[in-house]
FIMAR-337320 format. One record per residue (C-alpha): residue in one letter; y negated, z negated, x negated. Coordinates in steps of 0.25 Angstrom, whole numbers, padded with zeros to 4 digits, always signed. Layout:
AYZX ...
//
This chain:
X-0627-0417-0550 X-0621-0427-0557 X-0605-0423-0555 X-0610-0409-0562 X-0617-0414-0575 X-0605-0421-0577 X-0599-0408-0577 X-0591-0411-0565 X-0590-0399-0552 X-0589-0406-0540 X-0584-0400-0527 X-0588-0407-0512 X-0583-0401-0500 X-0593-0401-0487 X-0592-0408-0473 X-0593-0392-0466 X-0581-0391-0471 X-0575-0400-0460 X-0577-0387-0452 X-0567-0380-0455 X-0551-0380-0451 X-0545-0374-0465 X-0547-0383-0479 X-0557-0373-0484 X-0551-0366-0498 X-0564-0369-0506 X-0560-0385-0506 X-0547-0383-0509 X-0550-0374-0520 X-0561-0385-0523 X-0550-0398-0521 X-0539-0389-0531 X-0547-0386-0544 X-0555-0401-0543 X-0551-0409-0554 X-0553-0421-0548 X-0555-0425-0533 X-0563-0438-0528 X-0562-0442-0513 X-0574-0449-0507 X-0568-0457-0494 X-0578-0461-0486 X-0577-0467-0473 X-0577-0454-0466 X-0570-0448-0476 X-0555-0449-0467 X-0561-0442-0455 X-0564-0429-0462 X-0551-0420-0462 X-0556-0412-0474 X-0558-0426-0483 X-0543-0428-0481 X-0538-0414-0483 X-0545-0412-0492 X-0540-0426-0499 X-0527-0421-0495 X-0530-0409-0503 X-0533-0416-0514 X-0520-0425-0516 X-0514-0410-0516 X-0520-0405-0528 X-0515-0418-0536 X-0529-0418-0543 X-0536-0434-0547 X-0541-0439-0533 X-0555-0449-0536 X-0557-0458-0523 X-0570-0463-0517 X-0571-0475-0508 X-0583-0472-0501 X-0586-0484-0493 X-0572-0485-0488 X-0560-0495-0494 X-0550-0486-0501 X-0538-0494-0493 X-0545-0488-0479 X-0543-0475-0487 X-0529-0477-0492 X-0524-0482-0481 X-0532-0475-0471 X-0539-0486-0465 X-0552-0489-0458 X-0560-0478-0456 X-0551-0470-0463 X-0538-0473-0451 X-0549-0471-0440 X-0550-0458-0446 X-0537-0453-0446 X-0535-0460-0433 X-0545-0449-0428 X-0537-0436-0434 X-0526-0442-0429 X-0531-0442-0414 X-0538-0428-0417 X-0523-0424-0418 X-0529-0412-0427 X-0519-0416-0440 X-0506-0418-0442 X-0500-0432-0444 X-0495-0425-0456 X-0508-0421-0461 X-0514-0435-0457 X-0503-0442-0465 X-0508-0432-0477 X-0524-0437-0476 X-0520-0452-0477 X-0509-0449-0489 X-0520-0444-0497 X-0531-0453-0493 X-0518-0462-0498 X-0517-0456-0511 X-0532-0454-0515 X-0536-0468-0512 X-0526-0475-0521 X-0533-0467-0531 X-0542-0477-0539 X-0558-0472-0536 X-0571-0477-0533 X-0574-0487-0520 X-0589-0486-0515 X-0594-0497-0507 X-0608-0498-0508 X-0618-0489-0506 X-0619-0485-0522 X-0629-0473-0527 X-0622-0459-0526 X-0626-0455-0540 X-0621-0468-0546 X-0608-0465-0537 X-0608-0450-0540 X-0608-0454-0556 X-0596-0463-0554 X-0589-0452-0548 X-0593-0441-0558 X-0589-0452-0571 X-0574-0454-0561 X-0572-0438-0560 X-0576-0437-0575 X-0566-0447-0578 X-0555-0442-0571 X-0557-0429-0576 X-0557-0433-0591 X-0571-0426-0592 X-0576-0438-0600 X-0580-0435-0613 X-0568-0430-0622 X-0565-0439-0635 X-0572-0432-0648 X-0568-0440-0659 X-0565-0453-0662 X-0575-0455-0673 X-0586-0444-0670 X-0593-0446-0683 X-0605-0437-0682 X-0601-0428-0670 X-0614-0432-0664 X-0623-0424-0673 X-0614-0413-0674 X-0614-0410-0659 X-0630-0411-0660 X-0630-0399-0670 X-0623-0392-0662 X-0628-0393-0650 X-0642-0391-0657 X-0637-0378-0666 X-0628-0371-0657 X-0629-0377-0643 X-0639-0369-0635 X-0645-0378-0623 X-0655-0369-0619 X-0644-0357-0616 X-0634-0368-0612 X-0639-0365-0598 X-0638-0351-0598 X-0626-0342-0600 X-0614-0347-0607 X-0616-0352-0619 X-0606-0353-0631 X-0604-0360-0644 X-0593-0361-0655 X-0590-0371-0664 X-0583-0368-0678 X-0577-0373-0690 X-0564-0376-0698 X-0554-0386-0690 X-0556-0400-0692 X-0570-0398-0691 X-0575-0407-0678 X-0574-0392-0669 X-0567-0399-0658 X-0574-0413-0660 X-0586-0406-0657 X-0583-0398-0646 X-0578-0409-0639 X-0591-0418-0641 X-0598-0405-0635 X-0587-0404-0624 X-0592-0419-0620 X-0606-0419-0622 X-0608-0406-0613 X-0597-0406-0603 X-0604-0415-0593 X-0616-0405-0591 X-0605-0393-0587 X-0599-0391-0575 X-0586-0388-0581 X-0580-0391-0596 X-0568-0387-0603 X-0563-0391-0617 X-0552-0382-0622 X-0546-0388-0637 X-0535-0381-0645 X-0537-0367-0641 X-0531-0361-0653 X-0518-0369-0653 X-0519-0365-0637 X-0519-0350-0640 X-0507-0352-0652 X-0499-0358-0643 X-0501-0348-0630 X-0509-0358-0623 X-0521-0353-0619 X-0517-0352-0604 X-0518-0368-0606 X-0531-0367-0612 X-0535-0357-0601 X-0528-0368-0591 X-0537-0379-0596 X-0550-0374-0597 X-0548-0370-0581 X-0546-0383-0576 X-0555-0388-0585 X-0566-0378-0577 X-0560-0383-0565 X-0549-0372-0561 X-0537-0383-0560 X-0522-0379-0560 X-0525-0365-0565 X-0512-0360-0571 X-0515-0348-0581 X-0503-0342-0586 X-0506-0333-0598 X-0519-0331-0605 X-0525-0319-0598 X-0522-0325-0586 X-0531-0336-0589 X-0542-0325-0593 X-0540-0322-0579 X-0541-0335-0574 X-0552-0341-0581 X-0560-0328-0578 X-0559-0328-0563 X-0558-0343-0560 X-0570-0350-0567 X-0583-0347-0562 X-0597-0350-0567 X-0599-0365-0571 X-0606-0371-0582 X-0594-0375-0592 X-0592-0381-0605 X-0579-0375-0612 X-0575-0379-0625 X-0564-0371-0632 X-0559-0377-0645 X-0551-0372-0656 X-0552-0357-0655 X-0548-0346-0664 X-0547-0332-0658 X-0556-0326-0647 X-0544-0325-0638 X-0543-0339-0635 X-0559-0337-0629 X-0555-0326-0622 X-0544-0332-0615 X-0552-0346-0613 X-0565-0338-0610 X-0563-0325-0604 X-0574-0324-0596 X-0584-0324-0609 X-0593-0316-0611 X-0604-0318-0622 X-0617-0316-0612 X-0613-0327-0603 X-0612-0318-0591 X-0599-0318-0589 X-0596-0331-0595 X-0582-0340-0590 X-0591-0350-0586 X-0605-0350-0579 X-0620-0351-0585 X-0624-0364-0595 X-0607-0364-0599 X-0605-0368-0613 X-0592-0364-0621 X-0589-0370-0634 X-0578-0365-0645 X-0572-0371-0657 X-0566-0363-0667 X-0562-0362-0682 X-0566-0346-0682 X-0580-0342-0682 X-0577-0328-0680 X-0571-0333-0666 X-0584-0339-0660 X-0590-0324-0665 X-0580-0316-0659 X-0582-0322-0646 X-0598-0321-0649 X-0602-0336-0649 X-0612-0335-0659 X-0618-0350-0656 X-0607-0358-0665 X-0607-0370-0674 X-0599-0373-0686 X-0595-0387-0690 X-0599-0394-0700 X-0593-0404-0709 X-0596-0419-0708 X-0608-0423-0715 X-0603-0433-0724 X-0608-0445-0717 X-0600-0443-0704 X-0587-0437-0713 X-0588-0451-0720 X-0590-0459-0706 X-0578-0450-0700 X-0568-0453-0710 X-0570-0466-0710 X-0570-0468-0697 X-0555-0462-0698 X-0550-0468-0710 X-0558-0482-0708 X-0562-0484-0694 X-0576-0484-0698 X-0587-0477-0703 X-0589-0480-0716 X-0576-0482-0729 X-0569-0495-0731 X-0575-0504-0745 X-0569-0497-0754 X-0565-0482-0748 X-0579-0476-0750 X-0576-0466-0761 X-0561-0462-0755 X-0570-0460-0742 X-0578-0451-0750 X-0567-0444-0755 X-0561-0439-0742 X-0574-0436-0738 X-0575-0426-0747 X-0561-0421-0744 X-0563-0420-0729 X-0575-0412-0732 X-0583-0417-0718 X-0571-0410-0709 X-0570-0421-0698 X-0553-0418-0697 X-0550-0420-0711 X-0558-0432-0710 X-0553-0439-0698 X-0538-0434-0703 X-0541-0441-0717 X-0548-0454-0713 X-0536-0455-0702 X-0525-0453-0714 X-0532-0464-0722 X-0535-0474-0709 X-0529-0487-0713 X-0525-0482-0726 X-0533-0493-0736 X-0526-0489-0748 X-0534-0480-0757 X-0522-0476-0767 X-0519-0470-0751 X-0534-0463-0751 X-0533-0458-0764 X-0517-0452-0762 X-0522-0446-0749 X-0537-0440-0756 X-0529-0433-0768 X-0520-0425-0757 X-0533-0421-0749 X-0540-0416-0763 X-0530-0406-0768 X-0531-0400-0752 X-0543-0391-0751 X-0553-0395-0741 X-0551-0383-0732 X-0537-0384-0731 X-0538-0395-0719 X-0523-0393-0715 X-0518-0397-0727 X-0527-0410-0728 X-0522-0414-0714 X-0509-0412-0720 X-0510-0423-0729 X-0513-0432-0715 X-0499-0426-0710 X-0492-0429-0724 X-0493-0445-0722 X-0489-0446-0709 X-0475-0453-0707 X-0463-0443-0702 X-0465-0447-0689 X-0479-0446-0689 X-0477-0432-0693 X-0467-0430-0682 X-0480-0435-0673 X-0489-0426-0679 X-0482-0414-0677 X-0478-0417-0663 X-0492-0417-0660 X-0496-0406-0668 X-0485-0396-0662 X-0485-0402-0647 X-0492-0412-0640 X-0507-0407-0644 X-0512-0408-0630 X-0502-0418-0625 X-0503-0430-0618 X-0502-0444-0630 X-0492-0452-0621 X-0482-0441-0619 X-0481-0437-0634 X-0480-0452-0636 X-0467-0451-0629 X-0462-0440-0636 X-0464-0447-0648 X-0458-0462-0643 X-0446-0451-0640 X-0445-0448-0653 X-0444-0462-0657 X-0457-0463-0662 X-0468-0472-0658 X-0477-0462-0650 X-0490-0468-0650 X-0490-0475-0663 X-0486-0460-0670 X-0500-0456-0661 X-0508-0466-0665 X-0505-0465-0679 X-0508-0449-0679 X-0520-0453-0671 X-0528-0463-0681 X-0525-0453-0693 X-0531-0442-0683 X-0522-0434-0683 X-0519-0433-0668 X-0530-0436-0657 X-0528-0440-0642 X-0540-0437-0633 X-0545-0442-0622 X-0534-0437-0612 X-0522-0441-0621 X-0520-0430-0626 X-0515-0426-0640 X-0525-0418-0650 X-0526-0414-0662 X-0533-0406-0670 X-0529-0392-0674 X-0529-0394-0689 X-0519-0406-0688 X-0512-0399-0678 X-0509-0385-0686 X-0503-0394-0697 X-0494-0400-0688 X-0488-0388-0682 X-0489-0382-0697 X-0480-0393-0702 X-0470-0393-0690 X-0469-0378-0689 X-0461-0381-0705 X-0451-0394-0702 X-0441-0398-0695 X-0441-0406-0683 X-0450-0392-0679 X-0459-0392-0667 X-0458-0379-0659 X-0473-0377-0654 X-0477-0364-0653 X-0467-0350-0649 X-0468-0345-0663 X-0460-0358-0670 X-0447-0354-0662 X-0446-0343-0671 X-0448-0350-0681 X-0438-0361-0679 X-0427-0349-0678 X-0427-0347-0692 X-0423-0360-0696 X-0412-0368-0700 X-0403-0375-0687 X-0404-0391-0689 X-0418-0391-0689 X-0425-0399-0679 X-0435-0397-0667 X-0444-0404-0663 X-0451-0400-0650 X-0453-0387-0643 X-0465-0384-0635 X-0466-0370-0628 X-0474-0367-0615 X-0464-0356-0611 X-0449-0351-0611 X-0453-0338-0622 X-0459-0350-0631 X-0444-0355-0633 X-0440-0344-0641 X-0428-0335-0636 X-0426-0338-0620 X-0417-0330-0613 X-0423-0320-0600 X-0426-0333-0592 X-0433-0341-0600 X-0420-0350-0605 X-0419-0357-0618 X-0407-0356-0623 X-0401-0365-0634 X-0390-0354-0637 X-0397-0342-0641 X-0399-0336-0655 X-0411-0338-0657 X-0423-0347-0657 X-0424-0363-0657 X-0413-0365-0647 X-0403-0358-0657 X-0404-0372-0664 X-0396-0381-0657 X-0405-0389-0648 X-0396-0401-0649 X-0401-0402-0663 X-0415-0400-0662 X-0420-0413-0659 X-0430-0407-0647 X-0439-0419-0643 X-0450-0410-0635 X-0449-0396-0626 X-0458-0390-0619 X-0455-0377-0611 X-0456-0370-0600 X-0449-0362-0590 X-0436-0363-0601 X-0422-0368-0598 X-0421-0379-0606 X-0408-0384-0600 X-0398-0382-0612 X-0411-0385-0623 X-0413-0399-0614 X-0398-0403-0614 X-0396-0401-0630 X-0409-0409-0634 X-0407-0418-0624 X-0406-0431-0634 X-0418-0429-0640 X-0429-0421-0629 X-0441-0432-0627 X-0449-0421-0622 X-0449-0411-0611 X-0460-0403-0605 X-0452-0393-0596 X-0460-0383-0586 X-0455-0375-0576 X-0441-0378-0579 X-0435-0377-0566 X-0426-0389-0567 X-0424-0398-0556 X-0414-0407-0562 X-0414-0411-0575 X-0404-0421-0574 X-0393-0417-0582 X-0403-0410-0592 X-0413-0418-0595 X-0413-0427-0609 X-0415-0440-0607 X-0412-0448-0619 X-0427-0446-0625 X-0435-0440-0617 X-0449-0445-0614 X-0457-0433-0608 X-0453-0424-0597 X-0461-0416-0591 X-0456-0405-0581 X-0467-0396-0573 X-0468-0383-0565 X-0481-0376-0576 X-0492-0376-0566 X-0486-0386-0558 X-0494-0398-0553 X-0480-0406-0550 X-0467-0407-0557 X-0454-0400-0554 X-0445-0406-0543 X-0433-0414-0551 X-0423-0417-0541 X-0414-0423-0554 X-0420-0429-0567 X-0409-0438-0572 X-0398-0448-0567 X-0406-0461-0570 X-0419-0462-0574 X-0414-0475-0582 X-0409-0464-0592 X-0422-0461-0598 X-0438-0467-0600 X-0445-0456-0601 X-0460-0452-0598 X-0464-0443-0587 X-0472-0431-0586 X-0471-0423-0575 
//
């Protein structure tokens, strides 16, 4: 079927199930974990009582609704019209449902056919049909191809090797099969697992792509790892506390489908045992069913052989003809030097030694720059780095960025890696700088990415050197639990940037309750809030009513959950704030408010909820 090659898992209900008086729990479980609904209404489709409460049903869960037309005009639906008023005309008569309930059917026929979908008139072919509907549900599932690389110089032949050297088809089918991919950062690990991810996700059932892993488990975030690659397999709204809880979960919840899983950026065995912990090196009894594939990216062999994967494939460097095409693509915008450049080309070449991050990062430093006194200034301080130290030839990308620039860079690099582009645009419009243009500047010297979703990457090499030169000045960026210590040895005056926790023990000394306060004797709050110049916070479950009121002139962004509050009037800041965004953790909805501020002239500011 066509649905299931495109690695789609379909779920239809049957007509016997008009039989019954109860809404059977096997379609609600069914209608819960969908990730996305389509609604065929047909000219009979009114005058089936489980069509409508199980539309009804659907409008519930708050999950993408697709509408079909099937023969009928979608204004007869929305209205209730036609046929579709004869029909209720009849359970009206029956007297067999409430009025209430009746009102319910047509508010959600309402709601679902101002939807845009498809309109069927003719009497088309249903494998054509069935193909537009599979590319709809692709589509509003993101489940197109994810973006590579904007310049995938040579990736082609790389994924033939190895799919031909390590790739086993003929076992593919049987048993689980795994595979590692290794090499030094910055060597295409991610780039090529994310071509695999494309080229093989549609012939799964199921497909999971988890990045960042190691900067997951630094940060105590593996539960939203665990979180991810559930829904991803189809388990929606699963909320997993702590990591051996998600063992739990992800032992007893997923059952035996064929899966692609693609874990990247791994560094200890821990992190597979906590996103695989039903492995086992047979197969038998794998997480995922027979013909599964699982692919990992890592830096550490000794990993992949820990966890016995003893198919893996070491990345190579460029061949000199794609190196060549690929810095010129970054610093050019074509594939061969500019008159003249030929022998500087050459020269970096030789410097970036065919590791694809240092060449997109040096052709994007030079992009533009026609001046080869520049070249030459910029090739003597990458000679004098040795080519293994990659950190340090990045560096010399960092050093000539303009201050705000940097201010940009390390905003990214401590923060917003996995954040939505038009929200930290905001931030940065906030802080009186020109959002998109700092993005888009960081973006052509590839120093940031935004993929496909919006979302903000980057890669871990350039992201290490932002967090390793914020950790050392002033405005700092609290980003992880062990800086607040940190922070407490140093002198008062000094300035902070943003805080970002995910709970009230991340803050540093809380009192029983979980409450900040800005009086105690020890930790960040010790400092005098009113002087730290705070434009970011992210807690959770904290009282953050004194911290709030004494960084009220500068706060742009707030990410507060499970808070409690149902009045912020008198607390919340509202000179710069841009970014609100106030939730129960787990919560599909917001909280209730009864009291934001007295005028909502006072502020212009961009909602989240």
């Amino acid at each position: 079927m066509l649905t299931s090659g495109m690695g789609l898992n379909v779920f239809l209900d049957s007509e016997e199930l008009e039989l019954g008086d109860h809404f059977p729990t096997e379609i609600e479980a069914a209608i819960k974990s969908a990730s996305l609904h389509i609604a065929i209404f047909s000219e009979n489709y009114s005058q089936s009582r489980w069509c409508l409460e199980e539309l009804s049903f659907m409008c519930r869960t708050g999950t993408k609704i697709v509408p079909i037309f099937y023969h009928v005009k979608p204004e007869d639906v929305r209205y209730a019209k036609g046929v579709y008023a004869a029909a209720f005309e009849r359970h009206k008569k029956k007297g067999r449902y409430t009025l209430e309930k009746l009102q319910e059917w047509k508010d959600a026929l309402f709601t679902v056919s101002n939807n845009i979908g498809h309109i069927v008139n003719d009497k088309k072919d249903e494998e054509m049909l069935l193909k537009n509907i599979t590319y709809c549900a692709l589509r509003e599932l993101k489940k197109l191809p994810l973006v590579v690389a904007e310049y995938p110089v040579g990736l082609d032949e790389i994924v033939k090797y190895f799919e031909l050297t390590t790739l086993q088809s003929d076992e593919s089918h049987y048993g689980v099969q795994m595979v590692g991919i290794w090499g030094m950062g910055g060597s295409g690990k991610t780039t090529l697992a994310k071509k695999l991810y494309n080229n093989i996700y549609p012939f799964m059932e199921k497909a999971s792509l988890i990045l960042d892993v190691r900067d997951a488990a630094n940060k105590n975030l593996l539960g939203k790892k665990q979180e991810k690659l559930l829904k991803d397999l189809g388990f929606k709204g699963v909320s997993v506390e702590n990591i051996e809880e998600g063992k739990a979960i992800l032992t007893s919840y997923l059952r035996s489908f064929r899966a692609l899983i693609v874990l990247d950026d791994v560094d200890h065995v821990d992190q597979l045992n906590a996103l695989l912990p039903a492995k086992n090196s047979l197969g038998s009894e794998s997480l995922v069913g027979s013909g599964s594939l699982i692919i990992i990216t890592t830096r550490e062999l000794q990993v992949l052989k820990k966890w016995g994967i003893s198919s893996h494939y070491k990345m190579k460097p460029l061949s000199a003809v794609h190196a060549k095409k690929l810095f010129c693509w970054h610093a050019f915008i074509q594939p061969s030097p500019m008159n003249g450049f030929e022998e500087l080309v050459e020269k970096f070449l030789q410097a970036c030694n065919g590791l694809p991050l240092s060449l997109k990062v040096l052709g994007g430093q030079l992009y533009k720059k026609q001046s080869k006194d520049y070249w030459n200034s910029q090739l003597q301080k990458i000679s004098r780095i040795v080519p293994e130290d990659i950190k340090e030839r990045l560096k010399i990308s960092y050093d000539v960025l303009d201050n705000e620039e940097k201010e940009v860079f390390l905003d990214l690099a401590c923060f917003f890696i996995g954040e939505e582009s038009n929200l930290v645009i905001e931030l940065w419009n906030g802080s009186g700088w020109s959002g998109s243009c700092m993005l888009e500047i960081l973006r052509n010297k590839c120093l940031v990415e935004v993929d496909e979703e919006n979302f903000i990457r980057m890669h871990d090499h350039l992201r290490d050197l932002g967090r390793e030169i914020a950790n050392e000045q002033s405005p700092y960026r609290l980003w992880s639990p062990q800086q607040n210590i940190k922070i407490y040895d140093k002198q008062n005056g000094i300035g902070i940037r943003g805080i970002k926790a995910t709970s009230a023990e991340e803050f540093g000394d809380c009192a029983s309750q979980a409450e900040l306060n800005v009086n105690t004797t020890r930790g960040i709050w010790s400092l005098a809030p009113s002087r730290l110049g705070l434009k970011f916070i992210v807690a959770h479950g904290c009282n953050l009513n004194q911290v709030i009121s004494e960084v009220s002139g500068d706060l742009v962004w707030l990410r507060w959950s499970d808070s409690g509050q149902t009045n912020l009037q008198s607390l919340l800041p509202l000179k710069k704030m841009r970014v609100l965004e106030l939730y129960e953790r787990g919560s599909q909805t917001s909280i209730q408010l009864r009291e934001l501020w007295v005028s909502e002239s006072e502020v212009s500011i961009f909602w989240l909820f």
